[in-house]
C-alpha positions in Angstrom: 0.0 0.0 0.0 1.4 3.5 -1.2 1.8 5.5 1.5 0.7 9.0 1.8 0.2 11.7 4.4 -2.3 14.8 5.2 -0.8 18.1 6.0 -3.3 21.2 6.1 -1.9 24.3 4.4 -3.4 27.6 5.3 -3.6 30.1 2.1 -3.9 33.7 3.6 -5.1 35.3 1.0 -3.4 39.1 1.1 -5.3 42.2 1.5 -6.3 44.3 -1.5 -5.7 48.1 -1.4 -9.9 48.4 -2.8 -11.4 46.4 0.5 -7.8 47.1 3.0 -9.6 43.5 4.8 -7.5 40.2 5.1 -10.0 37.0 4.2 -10.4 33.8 5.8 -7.9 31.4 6.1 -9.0 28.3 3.6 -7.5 25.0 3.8 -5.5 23.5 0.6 -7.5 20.2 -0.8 -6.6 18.2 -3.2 -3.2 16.2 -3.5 -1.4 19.4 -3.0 -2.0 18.6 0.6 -0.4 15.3 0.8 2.6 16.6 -0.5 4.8 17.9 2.1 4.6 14.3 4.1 4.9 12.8 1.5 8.5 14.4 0.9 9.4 13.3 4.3 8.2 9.6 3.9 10.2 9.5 0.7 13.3 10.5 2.7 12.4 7.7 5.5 11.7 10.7 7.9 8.9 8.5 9.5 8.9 10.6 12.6 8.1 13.8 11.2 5.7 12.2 8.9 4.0 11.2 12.4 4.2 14.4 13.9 2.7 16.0 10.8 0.0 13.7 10.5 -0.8 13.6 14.4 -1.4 17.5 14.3 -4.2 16.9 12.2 -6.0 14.6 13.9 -9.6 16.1 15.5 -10.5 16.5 18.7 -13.5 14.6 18.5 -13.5 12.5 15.1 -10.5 12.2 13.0 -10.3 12.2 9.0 -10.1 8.7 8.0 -7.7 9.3 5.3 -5.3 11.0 8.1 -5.7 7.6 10.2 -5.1 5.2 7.2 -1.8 7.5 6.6 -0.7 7.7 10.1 -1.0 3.9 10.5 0.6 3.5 7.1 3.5 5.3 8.5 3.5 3.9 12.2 3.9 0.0 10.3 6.9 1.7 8.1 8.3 2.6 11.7 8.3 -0.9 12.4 5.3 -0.3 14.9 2.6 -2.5 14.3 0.6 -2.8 16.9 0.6 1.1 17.3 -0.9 1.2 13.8 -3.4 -1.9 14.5 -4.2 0.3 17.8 -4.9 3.4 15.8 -7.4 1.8 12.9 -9.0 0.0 16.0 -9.2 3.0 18.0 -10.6 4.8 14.9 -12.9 2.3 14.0 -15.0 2.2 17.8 -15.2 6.2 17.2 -16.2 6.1 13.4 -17.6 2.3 12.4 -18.5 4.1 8.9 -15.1 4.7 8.2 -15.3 2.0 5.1 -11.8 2.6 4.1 -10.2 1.6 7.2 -11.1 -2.1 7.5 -9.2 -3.5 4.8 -5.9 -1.9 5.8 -6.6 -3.3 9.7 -7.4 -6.9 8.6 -4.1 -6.9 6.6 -2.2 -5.5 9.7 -3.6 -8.7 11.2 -2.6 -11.1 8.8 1.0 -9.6 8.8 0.9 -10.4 12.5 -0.2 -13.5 12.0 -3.5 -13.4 13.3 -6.3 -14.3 10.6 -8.8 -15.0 12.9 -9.0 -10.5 14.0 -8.6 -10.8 10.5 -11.4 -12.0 9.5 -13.6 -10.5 12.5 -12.8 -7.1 11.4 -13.2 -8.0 7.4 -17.1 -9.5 8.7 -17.4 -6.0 10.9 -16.5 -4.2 7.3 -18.7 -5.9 5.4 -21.9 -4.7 7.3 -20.6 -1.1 6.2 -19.8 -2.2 2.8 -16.4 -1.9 2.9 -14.4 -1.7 -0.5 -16.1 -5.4 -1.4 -13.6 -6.5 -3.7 -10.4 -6.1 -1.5 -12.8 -7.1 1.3 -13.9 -10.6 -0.3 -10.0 -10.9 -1.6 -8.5 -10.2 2.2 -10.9 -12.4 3.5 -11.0 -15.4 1.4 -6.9 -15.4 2.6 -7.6 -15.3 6.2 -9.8 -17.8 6.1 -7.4 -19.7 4.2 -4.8 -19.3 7.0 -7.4 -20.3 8.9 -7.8 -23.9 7.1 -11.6 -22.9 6.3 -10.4 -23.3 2.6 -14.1 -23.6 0.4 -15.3 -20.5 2.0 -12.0 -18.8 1.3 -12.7 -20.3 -2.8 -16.3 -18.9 -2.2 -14.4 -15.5 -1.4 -12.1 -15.4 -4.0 -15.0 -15.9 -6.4 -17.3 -12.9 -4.5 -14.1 -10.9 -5.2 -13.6 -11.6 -9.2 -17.3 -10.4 -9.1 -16.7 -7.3 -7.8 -13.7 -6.7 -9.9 -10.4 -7.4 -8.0 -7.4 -7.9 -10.1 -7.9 -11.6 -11.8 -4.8 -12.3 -11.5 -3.9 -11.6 -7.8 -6.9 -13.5 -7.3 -6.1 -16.7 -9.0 -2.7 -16.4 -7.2 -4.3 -16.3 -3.6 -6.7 -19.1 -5.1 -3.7 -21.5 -5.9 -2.0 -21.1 -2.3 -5.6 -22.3 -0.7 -5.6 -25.1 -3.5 -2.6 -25.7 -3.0 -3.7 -26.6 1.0 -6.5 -28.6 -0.3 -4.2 -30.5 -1.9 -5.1 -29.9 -5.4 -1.8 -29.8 -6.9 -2.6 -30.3 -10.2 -5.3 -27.1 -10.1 -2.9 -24.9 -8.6 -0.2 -25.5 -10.8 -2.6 -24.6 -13.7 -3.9 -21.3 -11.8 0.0 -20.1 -11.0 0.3 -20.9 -15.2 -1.6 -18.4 -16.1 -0.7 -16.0 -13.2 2.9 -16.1 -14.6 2.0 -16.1 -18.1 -0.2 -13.1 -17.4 2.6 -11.2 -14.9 6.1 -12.4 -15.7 7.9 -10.0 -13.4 5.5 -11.1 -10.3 8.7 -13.4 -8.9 6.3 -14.3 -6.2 4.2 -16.1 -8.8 6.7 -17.9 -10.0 8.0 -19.3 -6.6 4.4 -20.1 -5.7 4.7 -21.8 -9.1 7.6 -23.8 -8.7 6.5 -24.8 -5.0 3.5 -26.1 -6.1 5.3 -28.3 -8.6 7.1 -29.8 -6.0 4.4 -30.1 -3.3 2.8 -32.6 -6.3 5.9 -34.5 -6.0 6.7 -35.0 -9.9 7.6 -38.5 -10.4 10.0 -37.6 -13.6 13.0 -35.3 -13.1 11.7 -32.7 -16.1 9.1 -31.0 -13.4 11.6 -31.0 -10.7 14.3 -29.4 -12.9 11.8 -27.1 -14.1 11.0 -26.0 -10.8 14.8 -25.6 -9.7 15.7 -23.6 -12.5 12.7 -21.1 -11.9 13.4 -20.7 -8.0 17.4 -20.0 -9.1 16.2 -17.3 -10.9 13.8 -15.9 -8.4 16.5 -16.2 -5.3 18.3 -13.4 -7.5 15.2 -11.4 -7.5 14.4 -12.0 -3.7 17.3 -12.9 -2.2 16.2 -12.4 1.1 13.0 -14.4 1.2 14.2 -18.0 3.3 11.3 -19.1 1.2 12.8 -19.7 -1.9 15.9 -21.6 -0.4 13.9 -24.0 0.9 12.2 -24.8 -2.1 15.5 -25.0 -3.5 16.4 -27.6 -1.4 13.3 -29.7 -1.7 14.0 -29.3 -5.3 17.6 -31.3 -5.1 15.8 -33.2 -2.6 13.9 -34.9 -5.0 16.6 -34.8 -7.7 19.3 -36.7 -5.2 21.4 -34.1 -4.5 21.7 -33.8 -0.5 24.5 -31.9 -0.2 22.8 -29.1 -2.1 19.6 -29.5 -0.3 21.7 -29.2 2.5 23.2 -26.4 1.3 20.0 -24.5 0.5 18.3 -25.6 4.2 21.3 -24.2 5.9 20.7 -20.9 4.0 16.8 -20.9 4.8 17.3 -20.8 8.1 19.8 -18.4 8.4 17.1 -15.9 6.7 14.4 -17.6 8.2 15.6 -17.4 11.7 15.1 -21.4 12.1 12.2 -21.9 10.7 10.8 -25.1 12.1 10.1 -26.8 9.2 13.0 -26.3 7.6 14.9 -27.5 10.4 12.7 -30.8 9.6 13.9 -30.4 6.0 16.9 -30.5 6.9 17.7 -33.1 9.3 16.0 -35.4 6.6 18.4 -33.6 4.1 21.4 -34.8 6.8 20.0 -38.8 7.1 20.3 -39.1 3.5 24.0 -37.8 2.9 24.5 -39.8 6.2 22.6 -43.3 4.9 24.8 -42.3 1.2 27.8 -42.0 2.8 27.0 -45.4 5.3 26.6 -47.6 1.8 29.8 -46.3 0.4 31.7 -47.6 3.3 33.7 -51.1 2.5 31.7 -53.9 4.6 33.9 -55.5 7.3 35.8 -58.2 6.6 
């Protein structure tokens, strides 16, 4: 989500010599007002974006647009659950504020909570809350949720009220994916990468379903390796792709390599617990390879 901020500019407009009177003060609308925090997010100044933005804020009710920007620039800070706290907070003042739910359920999800999630997305919806990113943000938290046919049911619901196709059918093929239809999600990621090319989390949701189908010839397996080597240059950071990478030489025999690519998932990953799984079954094979090459005893 773009983020963007609210400062009011007053114009005082000067006196003429005819009327010798000074007018009103009148607020700048527009996008012209946006643009001075804006400046100072683009420069990573979060803090004065803050203090900008929190002068604005009313008394009584605040502008939702100023909310959604402060949180927006309270999650930059690294302070989530000061911008969950601030949506919350605005929401119990202002439950009309339609604009505000979306952005709160996807704090959620980001703190790994899909079940506020999808409380605040069935709160939004009785306000009629932006219904395609509604029925798009829910049908993944109740996918994280293992409710995975109402999250297909959502999907659809947010096709029909004209989300982006393709960002749907990739958030489809991660639920199918769960459901175990392989096969299906493989075909849905297709035509996501086919449609969006430079998406590389497409095509490492691509390549992962591949190998959650567990090809039974080497071409799929190779296929997939070759397309999570090129995303790792694109996201080099995401512990995701490494240990794809090393279910990939998993299933093509290599266990040093998987071994390789574990060790670096959980560098990134911070231990992720199952690759740590991954890779003490990565460790038993070189260890069972290395056991038959040994000479038997005499």
């Amino acid at each position: 989500m773009r983020c963007t901020a609210l400062v009011v500019v007053l114009i005082l407009l000067a006196c003429s010599s005819a009327c010798n009177r000074q007018t009103a003060a009148v607020p700048v609308t527009g996008p012209a007002r946006w643009t001075a925090v804006e400046d100072l997010v683009r420069k990573k100044d979060y803090a004065g974006a803050a203090t900008a933005l929190e002068a604005m804020r009313g008394p009584t009710a605040d502008d939702p647009d100023v909310i959604l920007r402060l949180a927006e620039v309270r999650r930059l800070q690294g302070e989530q659950a000061k911008a969950i706290l601030i949506l919350r907070d605005a929401l119990e003042k202002n439950s009309a504020a339609q604009i505000l739910y979306v952005p709160l359920a996807t704090l959620y999800l980001q703190i790994g909570d899909p079940a506020a999630a999808k409380q605040t997305l069935e709160q939004g919806r009785t306000q009629n809350a932006q219904p395609a990113d509604l029925a798009l943000t829910l049908g993944t938290a109740l996918g994280r949720l293992n409710e995975s046919e109402a999250a297909l049911r959502e999907f659809d619901t947010a096709v029909a009220a004209g989300a982006d196709a393709n960002v749907v059918l990739y958030n489809r093929a991660l639920v199918l994916g769960q459901l175990q239809r392989h096969d299906e999600a493989v075909a849905a990621l297709e035509k996501v990468v086919a449609a969006k090319a430079d998406w590389p989390a497409a095509r490492r949701e691509l390549a992962r379903a591949i190998l959650d189908g567990v090809p039974r010839e080497r071409a799929p397996a190779e296929r997939a390796l070759d397309l999570l080597i090129h995303v790792a240059q694109e996201l080099p950071e995401d512990w995701r792709v490494q240990e794809s990478i090393g279910d990939a030489w998993l299933l093509l025999g290599d266990y040093d390599a998987a071994l390789m690519a574990y060790t670096e998932a959980l560098r990134l990953g911070k231990n992720p617990k199952q690759v740590e799984q991954r890779y003490v079954a990565a460790a038993r094979k070189i260890k069972e390879r290395d056991a038959a090459k040994e000479p038997a005893p005499k």
